[in-house]
Structures are given as structure tokens and as C-alpha cells.
matplotlib code that plots the C-alpha trace (Angstrom):
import matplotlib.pyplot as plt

x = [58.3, 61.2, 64.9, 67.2, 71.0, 71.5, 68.8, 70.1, 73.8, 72.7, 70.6, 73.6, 75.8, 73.8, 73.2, 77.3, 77.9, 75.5, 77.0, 80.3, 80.0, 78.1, 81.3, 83.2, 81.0, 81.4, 85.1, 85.4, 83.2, 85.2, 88.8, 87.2, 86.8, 89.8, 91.7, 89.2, 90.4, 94.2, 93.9, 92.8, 95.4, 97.7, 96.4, 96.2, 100.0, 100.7, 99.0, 100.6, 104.0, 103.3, 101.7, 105.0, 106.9, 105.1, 105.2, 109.2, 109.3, 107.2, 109.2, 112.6, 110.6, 109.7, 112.9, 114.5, 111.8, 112.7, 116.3, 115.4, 113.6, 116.1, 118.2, 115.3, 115.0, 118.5, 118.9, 116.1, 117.6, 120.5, 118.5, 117.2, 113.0, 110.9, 111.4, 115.0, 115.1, 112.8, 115.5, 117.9, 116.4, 115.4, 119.4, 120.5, 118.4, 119.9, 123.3, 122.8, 121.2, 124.4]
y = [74.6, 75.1, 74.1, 73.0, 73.8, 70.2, 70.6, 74.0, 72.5, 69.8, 71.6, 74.3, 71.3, 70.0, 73.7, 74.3, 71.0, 72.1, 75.3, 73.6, 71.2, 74.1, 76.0, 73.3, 72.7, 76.5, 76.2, 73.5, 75.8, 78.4, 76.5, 74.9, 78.3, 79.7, 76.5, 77.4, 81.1, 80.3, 78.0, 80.0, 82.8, 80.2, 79.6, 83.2, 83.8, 80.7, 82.6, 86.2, 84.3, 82.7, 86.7, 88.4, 86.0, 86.1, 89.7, 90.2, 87.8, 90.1, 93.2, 91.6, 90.5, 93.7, 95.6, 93.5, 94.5, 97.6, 97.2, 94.8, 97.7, 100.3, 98.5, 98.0, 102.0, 102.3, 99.8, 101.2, 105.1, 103.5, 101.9, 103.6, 104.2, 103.8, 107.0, 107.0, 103.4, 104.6, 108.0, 105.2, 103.2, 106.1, 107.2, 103.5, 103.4, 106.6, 105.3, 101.7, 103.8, 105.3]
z = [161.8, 164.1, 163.0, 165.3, 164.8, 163.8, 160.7, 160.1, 159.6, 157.7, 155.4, 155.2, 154.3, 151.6, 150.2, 150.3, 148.7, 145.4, 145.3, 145.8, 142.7, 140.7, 141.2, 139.9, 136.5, 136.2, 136.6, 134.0, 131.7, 131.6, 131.7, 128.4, 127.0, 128.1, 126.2, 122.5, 123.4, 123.5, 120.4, 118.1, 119.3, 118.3, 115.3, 114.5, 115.3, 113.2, 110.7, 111.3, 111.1, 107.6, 106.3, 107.7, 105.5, 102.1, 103.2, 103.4, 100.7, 98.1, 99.5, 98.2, 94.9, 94.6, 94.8, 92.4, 90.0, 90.9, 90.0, 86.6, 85.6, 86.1, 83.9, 81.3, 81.1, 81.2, 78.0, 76.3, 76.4, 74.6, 71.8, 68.6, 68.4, 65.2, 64.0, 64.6, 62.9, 59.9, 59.1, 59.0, 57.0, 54.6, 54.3, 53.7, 50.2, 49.6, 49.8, 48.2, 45.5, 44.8]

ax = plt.figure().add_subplot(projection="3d")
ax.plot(x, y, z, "-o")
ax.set_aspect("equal")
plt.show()
């Protein structure tokens, strides 16, 4: 079977049409994926924003800890301990019992 330049053409046509509209179901495919893709990185950076801020907000609880219990140790180095509080106790008796 021969082909002539006409049935060559049209069969050439019908081919680049097909791989015309397969490129374009290809190109839809992957637009679609690109979109999932750059949805969840925005749902990811949503999600980095809200960690950075518990993340500065724990850093700040955290130093005032730090400072409440400076003051804590501070306080208690000023107070009397058991044993200091028992001697005490021990010299009052002696001195309502005179």
C-alpha cells in the first residue's frame, strides 16, 4: 500500500491532534499536582508560623521562671532551716523556764 502526500498529511494531522490533546490531559495532570503541592506548603508554613509562636511564647515563660526562681533561692537563703528552727526552739524552753 502506497500513501500519497494527501493520506500521509491527513494521517499526520490526526496523529498531531492525539498527541496534541494528550499533551493537554498531561498538562492538566500536572498543574493539579503542582496546586496539592503548593497547598500543603501553605499549610505547612501556616503551621511553622503557629510552632515559632508557642515557641517564643514558652521562651519568655521560661525566663520568667527563671527570674521567679532566682528570687525563690534568694528568699529561702534568708529564711531559718529545721535545724536552725529546732536550736531555737530548744533555747526558748530554756528561757521561759526561767
Amino acid at each position: 500500500m502506497e500513501l500519497s502526500e494527501k493520506s500521509l498529511k491527513t494521517i499526520l494531522e490526526e496523529q498531531r491532534g492525539e498527541y496534541q490533546r494528550y499533551l493537554g490531559v498531561v498538562s492538566e495532570d500536572f498543574k493539579s499536582q503542582v496546586q496539592l503541592i503548593a497547598e500543603s506548603l501553605s499549610g505547612m508554613q501556616r503551621q511553622l508560623s503557629v510552632i515559632r509562636d508557642m515557641v517564643v511564647k514558652n521562651t519568655e515563660d521560661i525566663e520568667i521562671m527563671k527570674m521567679d526562681l532566682h528570687i525563690i533561692k534568694d528568699d529561702l537563703k534568708e529564711k531559718a532551716d529545721r535545724c536552725e528552727l529546732k536550736v531555737l526552739e530548744r533555747r526558748i524552753e530554756i528561757l521561759e523556764k526561767r
